[in-house]
PyMOL Python script that loads the backbone (N, CA, C, O; Angstrom):
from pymol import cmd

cmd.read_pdbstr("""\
ATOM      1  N   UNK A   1      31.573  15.528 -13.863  1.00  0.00           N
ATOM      2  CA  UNK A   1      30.617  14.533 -13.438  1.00  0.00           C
ATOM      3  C   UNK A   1      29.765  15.149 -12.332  1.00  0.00           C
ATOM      4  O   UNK A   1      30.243  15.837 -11.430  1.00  0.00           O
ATOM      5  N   UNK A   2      28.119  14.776 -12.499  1.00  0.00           N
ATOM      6  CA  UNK A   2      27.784  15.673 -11.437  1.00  0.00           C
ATOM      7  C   UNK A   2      27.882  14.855  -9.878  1.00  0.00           C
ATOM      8  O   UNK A   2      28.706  13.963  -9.675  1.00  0.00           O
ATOM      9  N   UNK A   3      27.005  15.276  -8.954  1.00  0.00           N
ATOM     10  CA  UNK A   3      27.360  14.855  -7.752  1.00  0.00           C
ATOM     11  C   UNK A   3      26.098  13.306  -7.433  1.00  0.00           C
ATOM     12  O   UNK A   3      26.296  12.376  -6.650  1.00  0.00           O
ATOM     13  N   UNK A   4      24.677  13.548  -8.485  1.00  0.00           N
ATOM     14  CA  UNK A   4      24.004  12.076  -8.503  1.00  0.00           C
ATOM     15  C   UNK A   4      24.960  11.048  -9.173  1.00  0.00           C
ATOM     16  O   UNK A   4      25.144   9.990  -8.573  1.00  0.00           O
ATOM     17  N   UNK A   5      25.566  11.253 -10.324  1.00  0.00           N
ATOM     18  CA  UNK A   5      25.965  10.202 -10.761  1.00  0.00           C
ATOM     19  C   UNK A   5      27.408  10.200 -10.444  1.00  0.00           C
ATOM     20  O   UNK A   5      28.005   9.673 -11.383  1.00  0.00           O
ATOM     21  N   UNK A   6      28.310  10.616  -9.395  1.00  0.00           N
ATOM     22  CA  UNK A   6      29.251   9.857  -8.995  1.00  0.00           C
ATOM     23  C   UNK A   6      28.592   9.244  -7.542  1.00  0.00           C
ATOM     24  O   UNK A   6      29.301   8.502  -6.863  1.00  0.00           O
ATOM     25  N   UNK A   7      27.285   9.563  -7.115  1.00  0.00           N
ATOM     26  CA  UNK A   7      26.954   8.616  -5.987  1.00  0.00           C
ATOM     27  C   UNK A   7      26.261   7.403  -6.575  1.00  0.00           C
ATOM     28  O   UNK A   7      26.158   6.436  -5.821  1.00  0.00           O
ATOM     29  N   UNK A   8      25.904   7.327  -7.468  1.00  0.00           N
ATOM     30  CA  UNK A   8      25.365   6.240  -8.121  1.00  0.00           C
ATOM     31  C   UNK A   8      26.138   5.505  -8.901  1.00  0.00           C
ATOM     32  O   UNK A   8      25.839   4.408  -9.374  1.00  0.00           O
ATOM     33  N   UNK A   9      27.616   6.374  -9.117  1.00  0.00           N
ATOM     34  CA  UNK A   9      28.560   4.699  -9.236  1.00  0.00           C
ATOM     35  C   UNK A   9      28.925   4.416  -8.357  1.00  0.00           C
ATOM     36  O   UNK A   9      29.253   3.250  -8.575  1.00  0.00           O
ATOM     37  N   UNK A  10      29.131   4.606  -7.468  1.00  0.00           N
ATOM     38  CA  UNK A  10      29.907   4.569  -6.011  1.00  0.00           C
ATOM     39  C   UNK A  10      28.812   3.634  -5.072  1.00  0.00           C
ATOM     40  O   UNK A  10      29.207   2.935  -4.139  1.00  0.00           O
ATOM     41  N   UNK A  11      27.965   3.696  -5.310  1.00  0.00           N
ATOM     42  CA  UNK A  11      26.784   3.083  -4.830  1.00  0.00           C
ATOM     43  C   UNK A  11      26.883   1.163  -5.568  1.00  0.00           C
ATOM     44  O   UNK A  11      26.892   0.064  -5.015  1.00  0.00           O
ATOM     45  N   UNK A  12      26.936   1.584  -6.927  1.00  0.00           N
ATOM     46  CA  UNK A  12      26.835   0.149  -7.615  1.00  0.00           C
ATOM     47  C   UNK A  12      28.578  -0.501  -7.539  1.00  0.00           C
ATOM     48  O   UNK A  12      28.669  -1.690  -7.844  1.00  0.00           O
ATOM     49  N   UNK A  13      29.760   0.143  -7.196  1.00  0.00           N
ATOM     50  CA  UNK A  13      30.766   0.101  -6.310  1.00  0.00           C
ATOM     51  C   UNK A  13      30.956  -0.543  -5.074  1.00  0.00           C
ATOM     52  O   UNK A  13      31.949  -1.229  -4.829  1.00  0.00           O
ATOM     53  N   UNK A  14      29.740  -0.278  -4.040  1.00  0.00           N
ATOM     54  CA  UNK A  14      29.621  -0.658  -3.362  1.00  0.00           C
ATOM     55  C   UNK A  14      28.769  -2.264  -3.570  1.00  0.00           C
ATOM     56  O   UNK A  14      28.840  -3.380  -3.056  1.00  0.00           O
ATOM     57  N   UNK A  15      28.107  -1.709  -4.450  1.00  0.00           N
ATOM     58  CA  UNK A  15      27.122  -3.172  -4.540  1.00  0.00           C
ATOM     59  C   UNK A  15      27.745  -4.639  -4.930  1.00  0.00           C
ATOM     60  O   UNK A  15      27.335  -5.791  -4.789  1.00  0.00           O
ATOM     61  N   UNK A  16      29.068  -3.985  -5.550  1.00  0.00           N
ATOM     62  CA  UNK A  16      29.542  -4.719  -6.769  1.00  0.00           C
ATOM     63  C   UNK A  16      30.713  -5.636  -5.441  1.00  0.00           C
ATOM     64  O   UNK A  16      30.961  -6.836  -5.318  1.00  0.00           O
ATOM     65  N   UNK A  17      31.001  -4.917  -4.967  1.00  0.00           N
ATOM     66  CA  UNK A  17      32.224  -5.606  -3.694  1.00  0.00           C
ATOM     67  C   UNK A  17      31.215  -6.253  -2.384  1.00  0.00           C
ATOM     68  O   UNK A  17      31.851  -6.834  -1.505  1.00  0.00           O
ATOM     69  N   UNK A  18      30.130  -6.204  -2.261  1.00  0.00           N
ATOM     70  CA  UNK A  18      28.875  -7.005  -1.782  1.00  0.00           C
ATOM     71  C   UNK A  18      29.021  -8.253  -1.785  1.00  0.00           C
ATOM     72  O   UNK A  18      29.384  -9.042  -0.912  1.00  0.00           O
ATOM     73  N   UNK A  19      28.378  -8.506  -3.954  1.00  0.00           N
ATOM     74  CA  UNK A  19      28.028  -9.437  -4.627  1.00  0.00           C
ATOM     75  C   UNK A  19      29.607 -10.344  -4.411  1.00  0.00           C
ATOM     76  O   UNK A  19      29.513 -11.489  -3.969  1.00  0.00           O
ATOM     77  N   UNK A  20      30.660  -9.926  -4.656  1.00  0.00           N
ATOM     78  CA  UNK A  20      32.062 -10.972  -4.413  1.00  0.00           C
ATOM     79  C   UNK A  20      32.113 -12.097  -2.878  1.00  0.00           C
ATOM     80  O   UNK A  20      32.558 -13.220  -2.642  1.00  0.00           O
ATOM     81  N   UNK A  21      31.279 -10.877  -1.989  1.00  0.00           N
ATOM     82  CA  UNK A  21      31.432 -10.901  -1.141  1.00  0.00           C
ATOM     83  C   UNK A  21      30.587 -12.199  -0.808  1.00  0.00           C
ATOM     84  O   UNK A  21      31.123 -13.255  -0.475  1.00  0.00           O
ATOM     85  N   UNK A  22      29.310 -12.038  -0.919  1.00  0.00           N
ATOM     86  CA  UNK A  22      28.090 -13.168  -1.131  1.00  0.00           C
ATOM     87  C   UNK A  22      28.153 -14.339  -1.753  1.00  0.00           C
ATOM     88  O   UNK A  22      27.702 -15.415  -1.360  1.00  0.00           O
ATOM     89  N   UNK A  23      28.946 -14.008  -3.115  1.00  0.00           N
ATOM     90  CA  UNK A  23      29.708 -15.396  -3.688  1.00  0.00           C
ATOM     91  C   UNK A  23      30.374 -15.741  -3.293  1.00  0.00           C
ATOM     92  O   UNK A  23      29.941 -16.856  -3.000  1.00  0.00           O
ATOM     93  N   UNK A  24      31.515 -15.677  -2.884  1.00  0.00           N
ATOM     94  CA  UNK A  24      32.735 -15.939  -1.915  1.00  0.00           C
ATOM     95  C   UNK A  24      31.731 -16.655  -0.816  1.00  0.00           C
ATOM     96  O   UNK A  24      32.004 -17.850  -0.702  1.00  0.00           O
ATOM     97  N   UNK A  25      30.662 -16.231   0.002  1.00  0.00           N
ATOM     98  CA  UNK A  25      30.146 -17.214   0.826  1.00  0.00           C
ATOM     99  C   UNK A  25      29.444 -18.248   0.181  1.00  0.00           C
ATOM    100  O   UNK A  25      29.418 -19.348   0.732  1.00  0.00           O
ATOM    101  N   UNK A  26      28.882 -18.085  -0.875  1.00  0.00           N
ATOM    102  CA  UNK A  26      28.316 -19.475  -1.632  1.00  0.00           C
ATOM    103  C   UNK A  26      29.242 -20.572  -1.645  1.00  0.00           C
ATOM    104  O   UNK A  26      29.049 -21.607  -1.008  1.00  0.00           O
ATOM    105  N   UNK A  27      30.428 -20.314  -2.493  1.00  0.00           N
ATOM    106  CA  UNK A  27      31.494 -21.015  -2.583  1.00  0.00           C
ATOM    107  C   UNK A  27      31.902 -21.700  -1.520  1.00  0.00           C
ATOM    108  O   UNK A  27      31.909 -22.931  -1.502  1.00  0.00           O
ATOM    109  N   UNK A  28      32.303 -20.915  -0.476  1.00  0.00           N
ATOM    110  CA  UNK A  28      32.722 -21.641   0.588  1.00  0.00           C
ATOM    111  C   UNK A  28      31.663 -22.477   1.452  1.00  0.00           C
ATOM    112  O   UNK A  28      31.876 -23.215   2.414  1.00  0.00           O
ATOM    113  N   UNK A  29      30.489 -22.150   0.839  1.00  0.00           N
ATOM    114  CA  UNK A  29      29.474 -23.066   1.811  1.00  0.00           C
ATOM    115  C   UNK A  29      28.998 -24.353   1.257  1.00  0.00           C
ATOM    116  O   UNK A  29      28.618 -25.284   1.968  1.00  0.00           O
ATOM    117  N   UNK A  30      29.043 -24.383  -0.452  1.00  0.00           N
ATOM    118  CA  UNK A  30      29.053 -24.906  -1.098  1.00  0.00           C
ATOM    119  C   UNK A  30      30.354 -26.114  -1.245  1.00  0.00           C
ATOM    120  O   UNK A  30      30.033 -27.243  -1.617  1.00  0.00           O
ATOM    121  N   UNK A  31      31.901 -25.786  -0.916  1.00  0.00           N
ATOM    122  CA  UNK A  31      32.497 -26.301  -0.902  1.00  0.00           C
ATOM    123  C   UNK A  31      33.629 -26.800   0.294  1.00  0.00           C
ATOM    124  O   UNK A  31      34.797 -27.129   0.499  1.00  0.00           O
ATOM    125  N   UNK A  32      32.030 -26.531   1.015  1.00  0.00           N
ATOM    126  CA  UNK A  32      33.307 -26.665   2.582  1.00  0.00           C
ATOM    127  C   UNK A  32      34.584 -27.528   3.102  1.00  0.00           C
ATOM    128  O   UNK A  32      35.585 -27.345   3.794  1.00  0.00           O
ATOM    129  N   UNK A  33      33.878 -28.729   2.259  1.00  0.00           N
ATOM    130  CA  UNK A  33      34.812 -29.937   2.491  1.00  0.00           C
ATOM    131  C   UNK A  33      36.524 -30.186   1.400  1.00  0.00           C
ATOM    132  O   UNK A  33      37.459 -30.986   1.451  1.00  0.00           O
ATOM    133  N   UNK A  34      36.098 -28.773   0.355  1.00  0.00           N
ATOM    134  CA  UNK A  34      37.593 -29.355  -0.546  1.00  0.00           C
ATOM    135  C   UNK A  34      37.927 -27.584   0.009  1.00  0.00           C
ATOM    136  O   UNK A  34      38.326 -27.247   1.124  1.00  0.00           O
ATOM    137  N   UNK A  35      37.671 -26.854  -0.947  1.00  0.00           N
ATOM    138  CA  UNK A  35      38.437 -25.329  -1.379  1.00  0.00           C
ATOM    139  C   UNK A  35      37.724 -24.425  -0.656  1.00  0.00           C
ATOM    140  O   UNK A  35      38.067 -23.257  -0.839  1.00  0.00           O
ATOM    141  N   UNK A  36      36.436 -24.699   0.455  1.00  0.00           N
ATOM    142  CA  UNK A  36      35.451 -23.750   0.831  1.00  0.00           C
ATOM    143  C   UNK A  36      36.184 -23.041   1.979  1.00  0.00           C
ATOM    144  O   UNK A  36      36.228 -21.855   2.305  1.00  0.00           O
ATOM    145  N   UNK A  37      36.829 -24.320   2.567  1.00  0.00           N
ATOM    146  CA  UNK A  37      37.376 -23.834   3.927  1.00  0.00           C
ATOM    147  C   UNK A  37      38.580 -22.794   3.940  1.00  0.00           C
ATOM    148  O   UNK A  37      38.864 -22.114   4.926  1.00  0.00           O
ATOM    149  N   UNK A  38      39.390 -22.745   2.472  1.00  0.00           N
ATOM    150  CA  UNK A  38      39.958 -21.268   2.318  1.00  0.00           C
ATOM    151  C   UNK A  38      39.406 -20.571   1.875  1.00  0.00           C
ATOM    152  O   UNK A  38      39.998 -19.493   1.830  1.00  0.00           O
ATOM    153  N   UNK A  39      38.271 -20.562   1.369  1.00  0.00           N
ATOM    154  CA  UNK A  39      37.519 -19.308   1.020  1.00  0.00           C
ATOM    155  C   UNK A  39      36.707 -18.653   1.805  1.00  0.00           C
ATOM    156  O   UNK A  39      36.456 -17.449   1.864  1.00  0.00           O
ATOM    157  N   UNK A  40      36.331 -19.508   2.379  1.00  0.00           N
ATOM    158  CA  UNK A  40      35.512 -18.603   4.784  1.00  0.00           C
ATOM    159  C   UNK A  40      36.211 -18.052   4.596  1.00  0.00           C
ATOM    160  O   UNK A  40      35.947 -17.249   3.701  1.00  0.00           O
ATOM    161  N   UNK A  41      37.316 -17.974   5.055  1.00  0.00           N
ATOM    162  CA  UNK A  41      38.093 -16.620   5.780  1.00  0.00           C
ATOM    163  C   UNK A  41      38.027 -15.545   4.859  1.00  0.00           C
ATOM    164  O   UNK A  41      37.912 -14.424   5.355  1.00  0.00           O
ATOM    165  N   UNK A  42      38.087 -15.666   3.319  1.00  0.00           N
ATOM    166  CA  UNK A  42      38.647 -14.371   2.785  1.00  0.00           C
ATOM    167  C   UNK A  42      37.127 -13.635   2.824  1.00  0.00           C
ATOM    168  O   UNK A  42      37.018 -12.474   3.218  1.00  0.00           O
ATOM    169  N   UNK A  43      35.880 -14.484   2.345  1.00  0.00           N
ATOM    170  CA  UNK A  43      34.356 -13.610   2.671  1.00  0.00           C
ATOM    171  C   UNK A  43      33.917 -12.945   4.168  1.00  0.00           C
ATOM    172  O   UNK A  43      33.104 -12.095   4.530  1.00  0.00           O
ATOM    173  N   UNK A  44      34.932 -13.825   4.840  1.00  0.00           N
ATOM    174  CA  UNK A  44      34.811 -12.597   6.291  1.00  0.00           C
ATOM    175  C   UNK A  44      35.418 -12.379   6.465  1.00  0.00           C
ATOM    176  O   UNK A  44      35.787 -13.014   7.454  1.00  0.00           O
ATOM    177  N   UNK A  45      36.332 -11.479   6.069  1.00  0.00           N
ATOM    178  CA  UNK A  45      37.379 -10.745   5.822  1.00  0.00           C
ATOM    179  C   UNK A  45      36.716  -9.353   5.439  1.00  0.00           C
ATOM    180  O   UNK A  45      36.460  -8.355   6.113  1.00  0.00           O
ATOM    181  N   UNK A  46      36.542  -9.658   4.134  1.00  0.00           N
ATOM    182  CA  UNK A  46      35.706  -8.891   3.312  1.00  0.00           C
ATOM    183  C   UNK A  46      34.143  -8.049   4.037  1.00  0.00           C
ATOM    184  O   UNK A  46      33.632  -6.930   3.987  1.00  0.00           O
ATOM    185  N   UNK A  47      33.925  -9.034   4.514  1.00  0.00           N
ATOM    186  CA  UNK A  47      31.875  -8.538   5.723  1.00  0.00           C
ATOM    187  C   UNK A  47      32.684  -7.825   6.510  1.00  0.00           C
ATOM    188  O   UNK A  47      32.321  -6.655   6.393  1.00  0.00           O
ATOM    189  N   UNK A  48      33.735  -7.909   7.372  1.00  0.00           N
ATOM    190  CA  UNK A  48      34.471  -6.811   8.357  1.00  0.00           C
ATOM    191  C   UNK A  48      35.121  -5.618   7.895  1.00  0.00           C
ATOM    192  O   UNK A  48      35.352  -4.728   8.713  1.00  0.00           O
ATOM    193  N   UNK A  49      35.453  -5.480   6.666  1.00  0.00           N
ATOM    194  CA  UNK A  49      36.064  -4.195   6.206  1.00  0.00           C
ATOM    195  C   UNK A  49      34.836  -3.665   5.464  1.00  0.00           C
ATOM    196  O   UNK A  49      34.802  -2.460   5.214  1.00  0.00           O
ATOM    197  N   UNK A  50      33.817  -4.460   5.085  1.00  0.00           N
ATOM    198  CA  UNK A  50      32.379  -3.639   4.226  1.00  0.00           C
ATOM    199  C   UNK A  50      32.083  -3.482   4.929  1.00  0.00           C
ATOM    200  O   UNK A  50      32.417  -2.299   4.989  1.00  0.00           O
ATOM    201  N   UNK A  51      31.380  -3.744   6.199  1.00  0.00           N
ATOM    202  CA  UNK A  51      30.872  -3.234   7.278  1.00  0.00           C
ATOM    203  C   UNK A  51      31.312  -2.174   8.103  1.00  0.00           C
ATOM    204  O   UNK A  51      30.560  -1.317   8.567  1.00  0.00           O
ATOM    205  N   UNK A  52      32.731  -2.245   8.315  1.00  0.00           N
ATOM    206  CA  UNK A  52      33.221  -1.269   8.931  1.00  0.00           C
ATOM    207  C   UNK A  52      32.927   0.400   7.950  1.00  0.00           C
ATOM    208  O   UNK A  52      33.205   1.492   8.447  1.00  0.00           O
ATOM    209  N   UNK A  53      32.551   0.294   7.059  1.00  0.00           N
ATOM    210  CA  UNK A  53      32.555   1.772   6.075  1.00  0.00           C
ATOM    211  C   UNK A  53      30.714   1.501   5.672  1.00  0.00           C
ATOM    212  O   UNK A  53      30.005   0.677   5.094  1.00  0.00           O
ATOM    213  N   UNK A  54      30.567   3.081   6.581  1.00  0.00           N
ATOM    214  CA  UNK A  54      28.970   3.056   6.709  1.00  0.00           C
ATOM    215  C   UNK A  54      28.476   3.347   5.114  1.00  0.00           C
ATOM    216  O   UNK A  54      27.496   2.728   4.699  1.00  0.00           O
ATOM    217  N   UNK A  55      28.943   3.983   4.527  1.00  0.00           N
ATOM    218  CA  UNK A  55      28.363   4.127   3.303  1.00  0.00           C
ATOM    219  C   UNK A  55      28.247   2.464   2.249  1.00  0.00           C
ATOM    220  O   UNK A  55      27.568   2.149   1.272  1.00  0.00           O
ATOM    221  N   UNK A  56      29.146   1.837   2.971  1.00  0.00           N
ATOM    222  CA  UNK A  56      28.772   0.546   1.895  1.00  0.00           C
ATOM    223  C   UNK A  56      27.426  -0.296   2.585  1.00  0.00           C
ATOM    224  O   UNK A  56      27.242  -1.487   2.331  1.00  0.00           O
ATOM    225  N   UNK A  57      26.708   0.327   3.301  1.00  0.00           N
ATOM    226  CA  UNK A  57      25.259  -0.058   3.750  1.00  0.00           C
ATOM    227  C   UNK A  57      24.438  -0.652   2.205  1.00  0.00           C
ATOM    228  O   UNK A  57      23.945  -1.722   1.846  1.00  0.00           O
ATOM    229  N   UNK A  58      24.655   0.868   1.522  1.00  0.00           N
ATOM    230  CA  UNK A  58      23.728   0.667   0.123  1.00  0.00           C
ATOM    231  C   UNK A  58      24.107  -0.149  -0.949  1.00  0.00           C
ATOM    232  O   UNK A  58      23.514   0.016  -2.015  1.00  0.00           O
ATOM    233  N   UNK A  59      25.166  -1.175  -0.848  1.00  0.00           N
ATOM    234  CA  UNK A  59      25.068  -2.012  -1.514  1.00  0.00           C
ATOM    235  C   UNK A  59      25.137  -3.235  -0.922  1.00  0.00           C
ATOM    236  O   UNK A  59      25.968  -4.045  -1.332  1.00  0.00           O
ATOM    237  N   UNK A  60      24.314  -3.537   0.082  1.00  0.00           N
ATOM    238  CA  UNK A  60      24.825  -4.466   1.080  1.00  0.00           C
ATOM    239  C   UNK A  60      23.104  -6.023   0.323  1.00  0.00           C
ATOM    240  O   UNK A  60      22.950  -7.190   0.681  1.00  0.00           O
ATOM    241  N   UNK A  61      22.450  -5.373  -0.480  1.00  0.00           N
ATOM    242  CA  UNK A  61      22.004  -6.375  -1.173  1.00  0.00           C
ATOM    243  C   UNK A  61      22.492  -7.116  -2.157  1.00  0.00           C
ATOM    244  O   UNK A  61      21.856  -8.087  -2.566  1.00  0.00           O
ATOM    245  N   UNK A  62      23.740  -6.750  -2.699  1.00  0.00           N
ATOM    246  CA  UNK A  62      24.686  -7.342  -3.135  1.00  0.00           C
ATOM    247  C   UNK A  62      25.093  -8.454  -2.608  1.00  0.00           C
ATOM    248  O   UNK A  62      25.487  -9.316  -3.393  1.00  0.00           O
ATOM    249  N   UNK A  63      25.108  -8.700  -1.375  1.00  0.00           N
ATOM    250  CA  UNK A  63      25.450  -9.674  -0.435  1.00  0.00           C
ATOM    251  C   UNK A  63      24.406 -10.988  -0.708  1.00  0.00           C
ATOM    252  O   UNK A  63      24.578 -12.117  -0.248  1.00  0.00           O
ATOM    253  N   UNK A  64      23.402 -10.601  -1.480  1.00  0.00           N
ATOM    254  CA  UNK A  64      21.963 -11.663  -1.116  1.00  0.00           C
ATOM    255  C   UNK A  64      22.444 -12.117  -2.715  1.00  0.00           C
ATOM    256  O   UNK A  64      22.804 -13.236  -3.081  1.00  0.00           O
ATOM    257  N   UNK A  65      22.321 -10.859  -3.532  1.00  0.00           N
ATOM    258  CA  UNK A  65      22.342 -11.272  -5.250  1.00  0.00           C
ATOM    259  C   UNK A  65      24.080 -12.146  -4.948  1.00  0.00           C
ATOM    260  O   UNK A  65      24.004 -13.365  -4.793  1.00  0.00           O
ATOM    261  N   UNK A  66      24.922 -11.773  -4.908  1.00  0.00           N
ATOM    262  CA  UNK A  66      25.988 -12.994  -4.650  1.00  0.00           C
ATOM    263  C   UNK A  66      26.011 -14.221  -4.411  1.00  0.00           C
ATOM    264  O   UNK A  66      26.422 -15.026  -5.247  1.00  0.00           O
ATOM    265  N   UNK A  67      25.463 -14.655  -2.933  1.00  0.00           N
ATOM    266  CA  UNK A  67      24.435 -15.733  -2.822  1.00  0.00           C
ATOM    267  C   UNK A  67      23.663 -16.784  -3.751  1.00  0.00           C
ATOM    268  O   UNK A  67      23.784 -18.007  -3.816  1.00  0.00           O
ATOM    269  N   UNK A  68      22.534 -15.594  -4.693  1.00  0.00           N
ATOM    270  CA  UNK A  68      21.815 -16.299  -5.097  1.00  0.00           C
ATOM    271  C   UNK A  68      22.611 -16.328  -6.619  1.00  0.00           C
ATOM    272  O   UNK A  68      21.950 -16.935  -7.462  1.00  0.00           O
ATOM    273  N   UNK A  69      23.533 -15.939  -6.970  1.00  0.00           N
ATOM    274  CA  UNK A  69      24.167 -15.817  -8.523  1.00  0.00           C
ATOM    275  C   UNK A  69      25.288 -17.261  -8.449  1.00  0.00           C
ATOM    276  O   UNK A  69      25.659 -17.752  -9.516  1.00  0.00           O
ATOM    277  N   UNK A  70      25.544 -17.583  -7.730  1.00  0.00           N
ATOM    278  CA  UNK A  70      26.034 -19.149  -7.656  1.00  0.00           C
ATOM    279  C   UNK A  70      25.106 -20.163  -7.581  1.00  0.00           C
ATOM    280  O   UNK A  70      25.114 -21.246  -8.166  1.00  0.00           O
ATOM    281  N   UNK A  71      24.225 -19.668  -6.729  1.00  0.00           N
ATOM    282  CA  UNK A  71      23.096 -21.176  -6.647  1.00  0.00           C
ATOM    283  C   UNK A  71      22.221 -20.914  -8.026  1.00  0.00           C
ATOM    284  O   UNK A  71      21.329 -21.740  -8.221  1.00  0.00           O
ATOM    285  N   UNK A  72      22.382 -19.781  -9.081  1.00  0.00           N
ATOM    286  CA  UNK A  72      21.919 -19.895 -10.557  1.00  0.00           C
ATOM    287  C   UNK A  72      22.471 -20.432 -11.193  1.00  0.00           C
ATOM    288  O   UNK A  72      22.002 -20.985 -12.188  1.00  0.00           O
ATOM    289  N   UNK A  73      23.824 -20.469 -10.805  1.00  0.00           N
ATOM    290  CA  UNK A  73      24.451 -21.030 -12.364  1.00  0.00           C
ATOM    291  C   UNK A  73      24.647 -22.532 -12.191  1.00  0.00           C
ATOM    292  O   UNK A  73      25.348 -23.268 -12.885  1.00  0.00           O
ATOM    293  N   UNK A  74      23.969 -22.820 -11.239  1.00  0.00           N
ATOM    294  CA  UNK A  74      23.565 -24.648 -10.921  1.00  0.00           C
ATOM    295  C   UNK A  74      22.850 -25.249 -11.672  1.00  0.00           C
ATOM    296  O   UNK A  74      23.007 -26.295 -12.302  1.00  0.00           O
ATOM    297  N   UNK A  75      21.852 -24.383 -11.570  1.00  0.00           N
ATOM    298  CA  UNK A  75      20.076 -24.952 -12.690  1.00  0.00           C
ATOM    299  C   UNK A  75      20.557 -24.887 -14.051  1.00  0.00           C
ATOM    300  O   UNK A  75      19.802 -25.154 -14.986  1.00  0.00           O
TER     301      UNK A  75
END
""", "prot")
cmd.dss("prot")
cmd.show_as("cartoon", "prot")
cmd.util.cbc("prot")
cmd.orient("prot")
């Protein structure tokens, strides 16, 4: 495997543990009052260990598409 395309899975790797990450806050913001309030903790959980590892910077729009991939499957 060369050295672009194991940074470019590793990259969408990163993106991909983002997007959980972003949903996991939909959910819980979305459902604060029944199941949301155990799900806060585990999405910042998650923002403190992605954050802490500088290379998961580049998938940190994952965080927005997460977000917005729950408030899609509304409409």
């Amino acid at each position: 495997m060369s050295t672009v395309a194991l940074t470019t899975h590793r990259a969408w790797g990163w993106f991909g543990a983002w997007l959980l990450v972003g949903a996991a806050y939909a959910v819980g913001l979305v459902g604060i009052l029944t199941i949301g309030i155990f799900v806060l903790p585990v999405a910042i959980i998650g923002t403190v260990l992605l954050a802490r590892q500088p290379a998961s910077l580049r998938g940190a729009p994952g965080l927005v598409a997460g977000l917005g991939l729950f408030f899609m499957s509304l409409s």
